[in-house]
Biopython code that builds the backbone (N, CA, C, O; Angstrom):
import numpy as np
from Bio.PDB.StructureBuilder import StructureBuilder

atoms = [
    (1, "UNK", "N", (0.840, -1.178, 0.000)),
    (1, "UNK", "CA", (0.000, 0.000, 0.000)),
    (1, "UNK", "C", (0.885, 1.241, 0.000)),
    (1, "UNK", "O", (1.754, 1.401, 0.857)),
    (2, "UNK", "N", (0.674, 2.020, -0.869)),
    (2, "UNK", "CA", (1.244, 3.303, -0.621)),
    (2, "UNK", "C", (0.440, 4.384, 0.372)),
    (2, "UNK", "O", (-0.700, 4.271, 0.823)),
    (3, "UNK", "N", (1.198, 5.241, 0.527)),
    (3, "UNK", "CA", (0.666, 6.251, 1.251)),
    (3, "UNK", "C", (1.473, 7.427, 0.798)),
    (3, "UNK", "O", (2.703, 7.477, 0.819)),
    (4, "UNK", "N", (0.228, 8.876, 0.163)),
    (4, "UNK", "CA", (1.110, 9.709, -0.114)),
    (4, "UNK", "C", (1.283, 10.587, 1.111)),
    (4, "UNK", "O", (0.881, 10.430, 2.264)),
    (5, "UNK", "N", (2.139, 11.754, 0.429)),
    (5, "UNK", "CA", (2.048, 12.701, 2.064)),
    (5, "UNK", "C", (2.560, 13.918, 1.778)),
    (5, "UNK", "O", (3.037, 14.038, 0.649)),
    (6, "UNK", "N", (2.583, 14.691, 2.373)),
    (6, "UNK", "CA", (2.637, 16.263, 1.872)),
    (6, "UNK", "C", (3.453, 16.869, 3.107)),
    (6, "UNK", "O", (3.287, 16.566, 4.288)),
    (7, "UNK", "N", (4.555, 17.975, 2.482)),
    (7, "UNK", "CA", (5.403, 18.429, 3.662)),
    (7, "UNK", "C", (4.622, 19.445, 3.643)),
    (7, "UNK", "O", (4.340, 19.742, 2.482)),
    (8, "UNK", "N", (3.987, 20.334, 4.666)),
    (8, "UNK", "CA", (3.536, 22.076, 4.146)),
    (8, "UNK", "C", (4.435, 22.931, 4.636)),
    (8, "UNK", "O", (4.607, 23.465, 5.732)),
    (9, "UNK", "N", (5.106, 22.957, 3.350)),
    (9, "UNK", "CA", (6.065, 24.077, 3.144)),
    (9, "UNK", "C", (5.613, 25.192, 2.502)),
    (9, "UNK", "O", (4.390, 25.159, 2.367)),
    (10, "UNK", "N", (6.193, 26.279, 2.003)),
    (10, "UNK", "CA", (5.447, 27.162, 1.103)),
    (10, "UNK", "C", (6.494, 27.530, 0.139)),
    (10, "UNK", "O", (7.362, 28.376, 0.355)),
    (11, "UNK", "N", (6.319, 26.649, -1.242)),
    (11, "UNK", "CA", (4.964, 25.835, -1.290)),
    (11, "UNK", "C", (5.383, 24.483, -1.065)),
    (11, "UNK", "O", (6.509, 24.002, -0.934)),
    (12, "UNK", "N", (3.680, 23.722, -1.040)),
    (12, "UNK", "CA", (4.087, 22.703, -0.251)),
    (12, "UNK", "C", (4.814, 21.413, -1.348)),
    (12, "UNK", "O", (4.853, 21.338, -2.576)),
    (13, "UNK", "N", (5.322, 20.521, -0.286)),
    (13, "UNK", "CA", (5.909, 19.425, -1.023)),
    (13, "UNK", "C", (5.328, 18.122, -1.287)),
    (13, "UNK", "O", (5.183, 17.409, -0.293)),
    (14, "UNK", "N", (4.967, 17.658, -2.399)),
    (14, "UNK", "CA", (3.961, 16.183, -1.868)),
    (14, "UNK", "C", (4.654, 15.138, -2.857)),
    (14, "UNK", "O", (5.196, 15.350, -3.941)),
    (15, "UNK", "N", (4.481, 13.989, -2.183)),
    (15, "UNK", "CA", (4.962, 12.889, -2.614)),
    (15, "UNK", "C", (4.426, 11.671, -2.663)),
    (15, "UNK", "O", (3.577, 11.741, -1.774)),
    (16, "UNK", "N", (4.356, 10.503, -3.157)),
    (16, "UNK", "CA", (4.081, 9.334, -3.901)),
    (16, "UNK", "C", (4.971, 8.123, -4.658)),
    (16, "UNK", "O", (5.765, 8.147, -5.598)),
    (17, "UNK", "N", (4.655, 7.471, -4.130)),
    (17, "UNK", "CA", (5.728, 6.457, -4.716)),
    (17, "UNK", "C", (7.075, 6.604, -4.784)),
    (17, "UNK", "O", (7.796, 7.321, -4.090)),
    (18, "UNK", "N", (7.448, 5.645, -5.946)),
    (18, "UNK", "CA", (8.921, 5.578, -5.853)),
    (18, "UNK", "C", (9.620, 7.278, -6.476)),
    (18, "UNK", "O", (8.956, 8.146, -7.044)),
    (19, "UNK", "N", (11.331, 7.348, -6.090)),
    (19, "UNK", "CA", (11.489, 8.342, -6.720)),
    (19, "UNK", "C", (12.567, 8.005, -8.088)),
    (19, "UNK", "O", (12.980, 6.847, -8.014)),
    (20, "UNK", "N", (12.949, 8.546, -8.955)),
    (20, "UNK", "CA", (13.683, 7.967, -9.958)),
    (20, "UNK", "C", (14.925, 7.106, -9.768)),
    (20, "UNK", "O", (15.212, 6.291, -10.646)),
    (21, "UNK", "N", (15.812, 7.254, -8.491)),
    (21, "UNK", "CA", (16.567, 6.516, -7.915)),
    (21, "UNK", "C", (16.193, 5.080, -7.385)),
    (21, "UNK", "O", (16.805, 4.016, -7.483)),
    (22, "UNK", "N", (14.740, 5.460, -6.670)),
    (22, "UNK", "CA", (14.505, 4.322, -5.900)),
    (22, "UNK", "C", (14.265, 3.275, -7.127)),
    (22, "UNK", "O", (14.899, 2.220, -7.164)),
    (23, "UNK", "N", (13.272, 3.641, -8.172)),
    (23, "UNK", "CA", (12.789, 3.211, -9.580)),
    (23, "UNK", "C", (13.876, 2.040, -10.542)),
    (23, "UNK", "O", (13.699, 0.965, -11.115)),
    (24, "UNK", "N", (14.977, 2.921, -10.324)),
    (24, "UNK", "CA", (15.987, 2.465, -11.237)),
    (24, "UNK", "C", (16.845, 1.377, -10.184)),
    (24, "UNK", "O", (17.301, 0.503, -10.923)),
    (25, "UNK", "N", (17.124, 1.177, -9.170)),
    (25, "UNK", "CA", (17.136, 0.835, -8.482)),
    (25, "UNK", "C", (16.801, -0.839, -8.314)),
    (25, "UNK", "O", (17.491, -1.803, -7.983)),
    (26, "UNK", "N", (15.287, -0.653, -8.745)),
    (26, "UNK", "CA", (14.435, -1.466, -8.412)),
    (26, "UNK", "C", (14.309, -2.413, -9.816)),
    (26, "UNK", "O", (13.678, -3.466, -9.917)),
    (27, "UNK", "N", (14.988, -1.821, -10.725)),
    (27, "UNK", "CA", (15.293, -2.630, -12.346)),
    (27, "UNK", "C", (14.723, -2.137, -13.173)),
    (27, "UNK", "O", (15.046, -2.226, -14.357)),
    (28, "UNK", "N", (13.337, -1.238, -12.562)),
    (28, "UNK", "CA", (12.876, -0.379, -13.832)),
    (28, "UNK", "C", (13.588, 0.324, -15.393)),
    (28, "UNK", "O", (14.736, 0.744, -15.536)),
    (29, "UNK", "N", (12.893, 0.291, -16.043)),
    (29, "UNK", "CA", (13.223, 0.943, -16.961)),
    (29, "UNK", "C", (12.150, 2.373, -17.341)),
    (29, "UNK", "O", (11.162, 2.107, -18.025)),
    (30, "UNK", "N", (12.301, 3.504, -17.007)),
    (30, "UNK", "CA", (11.925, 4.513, -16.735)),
    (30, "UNK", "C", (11.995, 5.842, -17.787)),
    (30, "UNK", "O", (12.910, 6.473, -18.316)),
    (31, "UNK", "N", (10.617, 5.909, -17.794)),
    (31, "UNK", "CA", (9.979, 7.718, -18.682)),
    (31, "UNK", "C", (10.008, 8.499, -17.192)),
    (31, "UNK", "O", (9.575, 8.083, -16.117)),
    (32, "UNK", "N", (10.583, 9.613, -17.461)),
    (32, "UNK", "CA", (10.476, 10.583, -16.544)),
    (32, "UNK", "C", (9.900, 11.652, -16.900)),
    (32, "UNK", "O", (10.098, 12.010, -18.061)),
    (33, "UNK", "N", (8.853, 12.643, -15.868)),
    (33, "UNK", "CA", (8.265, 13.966, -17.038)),
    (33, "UNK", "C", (8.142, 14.990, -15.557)),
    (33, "UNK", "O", (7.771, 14.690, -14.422)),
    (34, "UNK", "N", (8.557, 16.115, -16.057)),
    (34, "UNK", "CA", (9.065, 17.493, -15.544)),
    (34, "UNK", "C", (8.503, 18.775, -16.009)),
    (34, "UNK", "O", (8.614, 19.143, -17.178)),
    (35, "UNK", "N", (7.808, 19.556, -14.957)),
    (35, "UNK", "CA", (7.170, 20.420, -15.334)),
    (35, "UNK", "C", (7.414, 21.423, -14.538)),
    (35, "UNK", "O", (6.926, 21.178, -13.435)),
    (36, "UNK", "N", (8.111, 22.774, -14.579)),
    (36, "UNK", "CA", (8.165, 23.817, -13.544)),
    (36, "UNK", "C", (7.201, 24.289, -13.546)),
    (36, "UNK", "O", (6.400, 24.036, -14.446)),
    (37, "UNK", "N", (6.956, 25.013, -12.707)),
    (37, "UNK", "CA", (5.439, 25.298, -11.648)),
    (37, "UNK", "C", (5.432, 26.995, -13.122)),
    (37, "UNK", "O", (4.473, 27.184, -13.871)),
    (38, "UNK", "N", (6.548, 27.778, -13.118)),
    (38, "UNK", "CA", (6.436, 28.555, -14.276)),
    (38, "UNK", "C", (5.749, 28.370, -15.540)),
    (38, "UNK", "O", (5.042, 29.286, -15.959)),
    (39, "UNK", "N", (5.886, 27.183, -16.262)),
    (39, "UNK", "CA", (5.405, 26.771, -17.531)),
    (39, "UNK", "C", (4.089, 26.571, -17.306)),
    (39, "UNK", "O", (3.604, 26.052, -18.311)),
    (40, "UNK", "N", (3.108, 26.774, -16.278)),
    (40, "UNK", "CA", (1.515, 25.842, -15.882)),
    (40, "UNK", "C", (0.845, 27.222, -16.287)),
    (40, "UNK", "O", (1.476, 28.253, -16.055)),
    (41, "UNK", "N", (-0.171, 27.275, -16.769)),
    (41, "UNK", "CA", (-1.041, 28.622, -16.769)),
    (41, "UNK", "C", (-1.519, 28.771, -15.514)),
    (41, "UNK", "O", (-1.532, 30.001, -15.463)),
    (42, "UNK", "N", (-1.877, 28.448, -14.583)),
    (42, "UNK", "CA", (-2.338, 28.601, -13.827)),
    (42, "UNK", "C", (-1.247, 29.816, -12.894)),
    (42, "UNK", "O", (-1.724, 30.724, -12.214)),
    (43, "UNK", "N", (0.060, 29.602, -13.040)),
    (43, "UNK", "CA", (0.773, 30.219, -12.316)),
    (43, "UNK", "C", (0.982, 31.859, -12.464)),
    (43, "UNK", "O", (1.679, 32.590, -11.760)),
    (44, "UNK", "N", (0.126, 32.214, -13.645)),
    (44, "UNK", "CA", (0.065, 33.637, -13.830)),
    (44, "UNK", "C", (-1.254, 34.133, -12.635)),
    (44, "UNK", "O", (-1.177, 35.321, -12.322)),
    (45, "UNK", "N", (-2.041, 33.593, -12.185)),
    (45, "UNK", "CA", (-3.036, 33.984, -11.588)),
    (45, "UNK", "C", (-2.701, 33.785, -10.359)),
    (45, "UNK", "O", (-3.321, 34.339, -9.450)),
    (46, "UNK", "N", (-1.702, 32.991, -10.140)),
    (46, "UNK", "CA", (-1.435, 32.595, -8.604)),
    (46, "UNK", "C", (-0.383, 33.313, -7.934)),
    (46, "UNK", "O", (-0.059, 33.236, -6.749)),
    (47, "UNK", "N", (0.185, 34.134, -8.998)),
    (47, "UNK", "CA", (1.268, 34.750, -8.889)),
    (47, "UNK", "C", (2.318, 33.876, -8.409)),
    (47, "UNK", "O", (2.965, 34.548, -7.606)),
    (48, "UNK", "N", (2.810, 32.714, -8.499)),
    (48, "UNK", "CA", (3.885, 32.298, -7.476)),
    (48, "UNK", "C", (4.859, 31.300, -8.419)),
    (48, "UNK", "O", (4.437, 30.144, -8.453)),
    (49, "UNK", "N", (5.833, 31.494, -9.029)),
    (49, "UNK", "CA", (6.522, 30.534, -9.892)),
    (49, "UNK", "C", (7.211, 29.558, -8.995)),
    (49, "UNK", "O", (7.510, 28.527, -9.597)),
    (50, "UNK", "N", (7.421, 29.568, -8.216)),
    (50, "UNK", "CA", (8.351, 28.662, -7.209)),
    (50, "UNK", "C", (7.773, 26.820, -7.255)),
    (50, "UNK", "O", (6.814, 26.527, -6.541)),
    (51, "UNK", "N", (8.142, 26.208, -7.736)),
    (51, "UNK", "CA", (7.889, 24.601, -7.541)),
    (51, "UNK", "C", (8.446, 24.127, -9.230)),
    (51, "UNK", "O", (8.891, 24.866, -10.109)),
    (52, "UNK", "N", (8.250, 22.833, -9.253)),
    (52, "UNK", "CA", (8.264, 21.612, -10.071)),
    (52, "UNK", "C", (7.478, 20.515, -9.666)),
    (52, "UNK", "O", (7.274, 20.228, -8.486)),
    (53, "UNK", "N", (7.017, 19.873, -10.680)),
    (53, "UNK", "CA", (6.451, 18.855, -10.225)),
    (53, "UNK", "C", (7.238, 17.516, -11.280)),
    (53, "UNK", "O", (7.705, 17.749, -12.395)),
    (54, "UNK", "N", (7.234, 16.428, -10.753)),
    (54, "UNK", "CA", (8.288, 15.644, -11.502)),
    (54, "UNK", "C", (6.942, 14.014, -11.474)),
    (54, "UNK", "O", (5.943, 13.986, -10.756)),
    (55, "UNK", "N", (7.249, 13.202, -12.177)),
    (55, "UNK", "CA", (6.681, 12.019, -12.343)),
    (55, "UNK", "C", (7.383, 11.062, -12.926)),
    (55, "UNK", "O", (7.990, 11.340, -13.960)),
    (56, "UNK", "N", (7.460, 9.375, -12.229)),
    (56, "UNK", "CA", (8.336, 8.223, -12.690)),
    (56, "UNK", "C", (7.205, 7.591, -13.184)),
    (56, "UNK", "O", (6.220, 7.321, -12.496)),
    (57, "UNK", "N", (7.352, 7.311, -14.565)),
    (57, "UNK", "CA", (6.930, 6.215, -15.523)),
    (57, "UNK", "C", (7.514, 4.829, -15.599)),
    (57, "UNK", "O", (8.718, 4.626, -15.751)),
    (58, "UNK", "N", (6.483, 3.762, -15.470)),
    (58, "UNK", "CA", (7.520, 2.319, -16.096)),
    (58, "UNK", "C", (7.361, 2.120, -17.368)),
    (58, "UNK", "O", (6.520, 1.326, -17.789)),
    (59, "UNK", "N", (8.062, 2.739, -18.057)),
    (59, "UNK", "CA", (8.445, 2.251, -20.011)),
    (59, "UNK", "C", (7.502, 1.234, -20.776)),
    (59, "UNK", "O", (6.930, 1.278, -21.864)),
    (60, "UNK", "N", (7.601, 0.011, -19.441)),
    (60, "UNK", "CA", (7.240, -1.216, -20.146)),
    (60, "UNK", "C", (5.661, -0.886, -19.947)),
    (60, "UNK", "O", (5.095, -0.766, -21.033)),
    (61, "UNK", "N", (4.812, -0.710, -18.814)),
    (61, "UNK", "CA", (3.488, -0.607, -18.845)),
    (61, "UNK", "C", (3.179, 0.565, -18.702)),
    (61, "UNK", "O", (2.221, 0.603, -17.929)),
    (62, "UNK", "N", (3.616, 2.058, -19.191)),
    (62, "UNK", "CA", (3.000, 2.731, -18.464)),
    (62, "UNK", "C", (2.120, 3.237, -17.442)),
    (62, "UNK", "O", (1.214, 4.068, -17.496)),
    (63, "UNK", "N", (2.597, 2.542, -16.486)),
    (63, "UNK", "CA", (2.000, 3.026, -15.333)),
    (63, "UNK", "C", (3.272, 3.503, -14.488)),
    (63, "UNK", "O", (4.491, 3.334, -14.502)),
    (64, "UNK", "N", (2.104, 4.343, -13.583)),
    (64, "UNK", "CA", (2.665, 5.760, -13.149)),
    (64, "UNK", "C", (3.614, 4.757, -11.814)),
    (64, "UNK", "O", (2.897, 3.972, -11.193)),
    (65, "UNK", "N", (4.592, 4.777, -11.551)),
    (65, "UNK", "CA", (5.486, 4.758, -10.708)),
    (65, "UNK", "C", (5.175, 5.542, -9.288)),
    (65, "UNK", "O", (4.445, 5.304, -8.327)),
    (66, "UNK", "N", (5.978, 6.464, -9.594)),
    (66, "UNK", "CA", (5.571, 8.039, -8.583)),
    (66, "UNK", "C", (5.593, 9.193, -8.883)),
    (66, "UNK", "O", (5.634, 9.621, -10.036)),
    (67, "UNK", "N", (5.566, 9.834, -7.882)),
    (67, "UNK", "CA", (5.610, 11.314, -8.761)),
    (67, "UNK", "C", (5.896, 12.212, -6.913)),
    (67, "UNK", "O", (5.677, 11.814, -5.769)),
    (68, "UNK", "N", (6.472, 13.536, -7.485)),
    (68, "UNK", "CA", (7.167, 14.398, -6.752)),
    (68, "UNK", "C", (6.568, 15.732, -7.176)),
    (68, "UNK", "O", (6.904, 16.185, -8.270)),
    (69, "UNK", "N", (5.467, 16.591, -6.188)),
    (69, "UNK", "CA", (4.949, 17.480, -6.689)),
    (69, "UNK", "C", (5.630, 18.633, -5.712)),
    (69, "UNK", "O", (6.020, 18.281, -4.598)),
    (70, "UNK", "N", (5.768, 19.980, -6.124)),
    (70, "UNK", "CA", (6.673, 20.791, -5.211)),
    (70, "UNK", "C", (5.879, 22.042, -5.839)),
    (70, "UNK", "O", (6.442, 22.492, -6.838)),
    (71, "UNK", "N", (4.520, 22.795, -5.416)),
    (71, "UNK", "CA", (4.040, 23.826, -5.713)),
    (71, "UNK", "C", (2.992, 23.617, -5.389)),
    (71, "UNK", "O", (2.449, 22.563, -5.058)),
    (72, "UNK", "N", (2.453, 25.117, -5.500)),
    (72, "UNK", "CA", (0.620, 25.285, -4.629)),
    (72, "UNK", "C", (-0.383, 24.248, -5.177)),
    (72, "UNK", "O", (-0.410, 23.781, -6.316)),
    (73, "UNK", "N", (-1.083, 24.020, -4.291)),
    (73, "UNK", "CA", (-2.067, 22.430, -4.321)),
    (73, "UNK", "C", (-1.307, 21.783, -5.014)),
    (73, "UNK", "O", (-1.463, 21.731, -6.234)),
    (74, "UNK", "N", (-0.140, 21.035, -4.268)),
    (74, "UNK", "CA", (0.170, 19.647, -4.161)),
    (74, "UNK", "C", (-0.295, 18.805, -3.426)),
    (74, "UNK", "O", (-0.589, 17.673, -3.810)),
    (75, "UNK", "N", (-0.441, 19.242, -2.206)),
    (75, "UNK", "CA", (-1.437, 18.728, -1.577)),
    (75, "UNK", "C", (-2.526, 17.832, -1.656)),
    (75, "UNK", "O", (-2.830, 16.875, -0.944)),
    (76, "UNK", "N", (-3.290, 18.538, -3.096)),
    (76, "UNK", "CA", (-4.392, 17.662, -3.801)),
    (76, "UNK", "C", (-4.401, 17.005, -4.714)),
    (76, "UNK", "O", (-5.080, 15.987, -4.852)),
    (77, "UNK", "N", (-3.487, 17.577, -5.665)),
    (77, "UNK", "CA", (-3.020, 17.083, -6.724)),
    (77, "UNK", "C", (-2.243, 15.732, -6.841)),
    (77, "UNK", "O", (-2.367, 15.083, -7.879)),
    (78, "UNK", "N", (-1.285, 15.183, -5.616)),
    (78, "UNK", "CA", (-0.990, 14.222, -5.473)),
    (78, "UNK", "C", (-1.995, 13.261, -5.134)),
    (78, "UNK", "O", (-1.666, 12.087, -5.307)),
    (79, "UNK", "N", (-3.350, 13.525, -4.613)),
    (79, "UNK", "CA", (-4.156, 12.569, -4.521)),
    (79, "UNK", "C", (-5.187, 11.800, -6.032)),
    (79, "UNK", "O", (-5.997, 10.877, -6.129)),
    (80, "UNK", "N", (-4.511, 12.903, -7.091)),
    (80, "UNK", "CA", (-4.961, 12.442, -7.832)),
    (80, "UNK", "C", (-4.375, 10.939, -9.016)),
    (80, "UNK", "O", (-4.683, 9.944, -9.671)),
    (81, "UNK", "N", (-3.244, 11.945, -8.506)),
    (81, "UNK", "CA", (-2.296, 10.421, -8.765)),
    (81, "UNK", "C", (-1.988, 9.118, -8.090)),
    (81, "UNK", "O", (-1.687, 8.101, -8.716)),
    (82, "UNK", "N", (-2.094, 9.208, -6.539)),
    (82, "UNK", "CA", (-2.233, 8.193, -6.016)),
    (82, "UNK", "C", (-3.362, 7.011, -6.412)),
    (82, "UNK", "O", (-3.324, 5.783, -6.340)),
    (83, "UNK", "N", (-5.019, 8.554, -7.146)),
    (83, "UNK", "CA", (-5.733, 7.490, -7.196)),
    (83, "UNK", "C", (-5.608, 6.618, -8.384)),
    (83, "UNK", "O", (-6.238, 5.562, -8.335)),
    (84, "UNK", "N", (-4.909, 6.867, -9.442)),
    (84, "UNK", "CA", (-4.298, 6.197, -10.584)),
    (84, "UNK", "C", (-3.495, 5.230, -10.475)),
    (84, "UNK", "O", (-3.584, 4.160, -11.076)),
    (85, "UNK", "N", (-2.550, 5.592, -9.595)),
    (85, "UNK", "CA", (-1.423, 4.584, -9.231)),
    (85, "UNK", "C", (-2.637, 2.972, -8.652)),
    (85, "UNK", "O", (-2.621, 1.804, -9.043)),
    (86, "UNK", "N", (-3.445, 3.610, -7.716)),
    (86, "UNK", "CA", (-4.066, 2.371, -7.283)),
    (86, "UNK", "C", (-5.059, 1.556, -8.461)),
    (86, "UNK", "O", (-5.187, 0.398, -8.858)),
    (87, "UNK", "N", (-5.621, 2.786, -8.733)),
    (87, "UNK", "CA", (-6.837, 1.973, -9.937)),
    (87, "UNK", "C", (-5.832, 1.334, -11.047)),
    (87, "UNK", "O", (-6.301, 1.051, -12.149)),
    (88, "UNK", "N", (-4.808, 1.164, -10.841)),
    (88, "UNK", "CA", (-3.262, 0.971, -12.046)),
    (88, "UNK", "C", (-3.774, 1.255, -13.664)),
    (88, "UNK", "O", (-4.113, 0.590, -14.643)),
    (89, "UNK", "N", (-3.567, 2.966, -13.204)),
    (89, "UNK", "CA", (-4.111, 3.233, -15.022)),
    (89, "UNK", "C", (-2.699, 3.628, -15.752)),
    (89, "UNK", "O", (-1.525, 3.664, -15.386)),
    (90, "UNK", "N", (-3.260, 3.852, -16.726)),
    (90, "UNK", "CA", (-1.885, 4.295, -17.909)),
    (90, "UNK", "C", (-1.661, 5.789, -17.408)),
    (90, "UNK", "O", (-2.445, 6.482, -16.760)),
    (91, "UNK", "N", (-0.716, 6.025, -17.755)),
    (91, "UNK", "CA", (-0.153, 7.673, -17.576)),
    (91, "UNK", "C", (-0.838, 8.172, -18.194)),
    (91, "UNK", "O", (-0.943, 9.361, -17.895)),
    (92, "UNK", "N", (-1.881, 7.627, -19.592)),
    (92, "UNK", "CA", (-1.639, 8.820, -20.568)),
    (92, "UNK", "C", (-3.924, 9.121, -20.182)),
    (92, "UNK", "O", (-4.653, 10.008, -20.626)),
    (93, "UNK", "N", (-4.185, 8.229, -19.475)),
    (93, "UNK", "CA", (-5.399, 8.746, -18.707)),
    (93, "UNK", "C", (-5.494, 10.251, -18.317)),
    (93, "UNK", "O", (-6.361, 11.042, -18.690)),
    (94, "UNK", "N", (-4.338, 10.517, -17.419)),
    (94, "UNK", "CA", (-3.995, 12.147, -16.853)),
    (94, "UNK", "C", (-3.242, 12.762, -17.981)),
    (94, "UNK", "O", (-3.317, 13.988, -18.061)),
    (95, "UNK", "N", (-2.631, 12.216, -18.742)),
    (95, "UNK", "CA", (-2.165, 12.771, -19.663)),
    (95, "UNK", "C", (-3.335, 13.551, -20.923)),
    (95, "UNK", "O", (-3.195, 14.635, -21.488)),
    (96, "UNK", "N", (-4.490, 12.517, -21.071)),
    (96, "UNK", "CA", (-5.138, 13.364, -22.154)),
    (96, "UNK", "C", (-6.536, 13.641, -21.325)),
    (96, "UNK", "O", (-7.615, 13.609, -21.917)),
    (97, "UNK", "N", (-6.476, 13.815, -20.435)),
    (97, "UNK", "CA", (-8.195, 14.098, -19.856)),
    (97, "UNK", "C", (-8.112, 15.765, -19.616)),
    (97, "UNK", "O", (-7.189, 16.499, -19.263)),
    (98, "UNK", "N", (-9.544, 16.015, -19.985)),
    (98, "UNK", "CA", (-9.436, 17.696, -20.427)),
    (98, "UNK", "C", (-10.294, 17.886, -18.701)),
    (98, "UNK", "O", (-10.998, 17.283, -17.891)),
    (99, "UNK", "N", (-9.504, 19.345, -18.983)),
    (99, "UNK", "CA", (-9.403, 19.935, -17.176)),
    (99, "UNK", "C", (-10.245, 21.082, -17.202)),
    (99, "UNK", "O", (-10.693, 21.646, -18.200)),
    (100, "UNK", "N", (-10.383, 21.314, -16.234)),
    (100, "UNK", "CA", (-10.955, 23.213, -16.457)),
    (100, "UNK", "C", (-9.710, 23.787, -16.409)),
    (100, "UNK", "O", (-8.625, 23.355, -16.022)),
    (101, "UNK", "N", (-10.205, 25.279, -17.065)),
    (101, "UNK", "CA", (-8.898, 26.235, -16.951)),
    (101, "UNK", "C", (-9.603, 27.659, -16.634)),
    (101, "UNK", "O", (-10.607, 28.234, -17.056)),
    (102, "UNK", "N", (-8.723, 27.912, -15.808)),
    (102, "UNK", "CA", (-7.239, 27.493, -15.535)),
    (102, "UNK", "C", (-7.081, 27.195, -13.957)),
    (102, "UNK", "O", (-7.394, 27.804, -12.935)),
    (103, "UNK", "N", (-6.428, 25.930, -14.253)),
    (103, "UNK", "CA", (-6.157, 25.350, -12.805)),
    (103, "UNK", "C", (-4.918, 24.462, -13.067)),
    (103, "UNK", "O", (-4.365, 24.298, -14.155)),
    (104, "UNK", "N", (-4.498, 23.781, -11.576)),
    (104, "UNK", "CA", (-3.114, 23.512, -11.672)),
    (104, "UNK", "C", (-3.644, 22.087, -11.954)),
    (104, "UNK", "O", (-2.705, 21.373, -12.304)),
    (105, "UNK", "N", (-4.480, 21.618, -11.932)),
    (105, "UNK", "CA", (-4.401, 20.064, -12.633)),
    (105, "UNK", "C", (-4.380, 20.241, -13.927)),
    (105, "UNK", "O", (-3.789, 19.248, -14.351)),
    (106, "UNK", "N", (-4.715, 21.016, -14.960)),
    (106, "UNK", "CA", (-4.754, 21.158, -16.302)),
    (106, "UNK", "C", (-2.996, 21.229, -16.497)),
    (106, "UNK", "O", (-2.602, 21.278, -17.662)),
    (107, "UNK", "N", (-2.089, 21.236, -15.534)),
    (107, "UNK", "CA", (-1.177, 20.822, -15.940)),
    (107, "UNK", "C", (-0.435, 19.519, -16.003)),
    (107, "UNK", "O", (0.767, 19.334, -16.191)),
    (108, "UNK", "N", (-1.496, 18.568, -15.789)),
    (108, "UNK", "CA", (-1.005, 17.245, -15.491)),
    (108, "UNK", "C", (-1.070, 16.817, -17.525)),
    (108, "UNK", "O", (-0.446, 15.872, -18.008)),
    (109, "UNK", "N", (-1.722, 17.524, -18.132)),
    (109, "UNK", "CA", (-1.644, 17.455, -20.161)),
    (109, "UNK", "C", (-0.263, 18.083, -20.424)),
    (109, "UNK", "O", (0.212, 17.881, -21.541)),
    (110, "UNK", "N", (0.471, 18.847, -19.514)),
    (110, "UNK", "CA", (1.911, 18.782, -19.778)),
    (110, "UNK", "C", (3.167, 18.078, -18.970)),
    (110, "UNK", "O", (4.383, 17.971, -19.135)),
    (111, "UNK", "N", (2.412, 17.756, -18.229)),
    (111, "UNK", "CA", (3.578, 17.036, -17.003)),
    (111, "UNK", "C", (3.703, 15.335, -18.118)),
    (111, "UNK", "O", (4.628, 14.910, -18.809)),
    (112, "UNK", "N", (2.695, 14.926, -17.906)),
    (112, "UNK", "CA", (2.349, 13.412, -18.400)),
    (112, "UNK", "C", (2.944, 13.180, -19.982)),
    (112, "UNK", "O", (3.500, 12.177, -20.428)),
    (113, "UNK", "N", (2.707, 14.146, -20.502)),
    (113, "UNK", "CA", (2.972, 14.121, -21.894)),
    (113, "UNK", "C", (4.312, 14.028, -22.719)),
    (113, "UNK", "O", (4.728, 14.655, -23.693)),
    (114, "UNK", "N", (5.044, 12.571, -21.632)),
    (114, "UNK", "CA", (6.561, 12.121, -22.242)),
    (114, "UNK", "C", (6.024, 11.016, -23.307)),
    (114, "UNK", "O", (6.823, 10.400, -24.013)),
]
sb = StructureBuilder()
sb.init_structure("model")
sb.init_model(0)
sb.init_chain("A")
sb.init_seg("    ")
for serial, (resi, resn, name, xyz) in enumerate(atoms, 1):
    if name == "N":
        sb.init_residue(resn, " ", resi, " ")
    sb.init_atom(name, np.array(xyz, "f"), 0.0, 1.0, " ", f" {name:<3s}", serial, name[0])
structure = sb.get_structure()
């Protein structure tokens, strides 16, 4: 069972699963996808560029590994991936599902999109 968890920092830090070390590690063979908190639309309204959010792919099934979120609502946003990780969907579920905008999950169509 995983368990995610969130540091509240500002901004906060949240986490999930493995991290690309632990991944590779573990024999994986690994897609990695990287998104600074700058590149998200959402971050013009929030005023706050400060974070990244990062995600481990397994190559062979796409499914989501873990992921490392570091910006405003991570918090929640990691629960959305946890719930993927459990329902064991493909990456590209969060990858092509249309979001409202502008919000910081509408950046999971650029995070996902290795």
């Amino acid at each position: 069972m995983l368990y995610p968890y969130t540091v509240f920092l500002d901004p906060p830090l949240s986490r999930v699963g493995l991290t690309t070390k632990e991944a590779k590690a573990q024999g994986y063979k690994i897609k990695e996808g990287t998104l600074p908190v700058n590149h998200m639309p959402r971050h013009k309204i929030n005023n706050d560029v400060r974070g990244i959010f990062k995600v481990v792919i397994d190559e062979a099934t796409h499914k989501i590994l873990g992921a490392t979120l570091y910006g405003m609502q991570s918090e929640e946003l990691i629960n959305i991936i946890k719930l993927a990780i459990d329902q064991d969907l493909d990456y590209t579920i969060l990858r092509d599902s249309i979001y409202t905008h502008p919000t910081m999950i509408e950046s999971f169509n650029d995070l996902f999109n290795i």
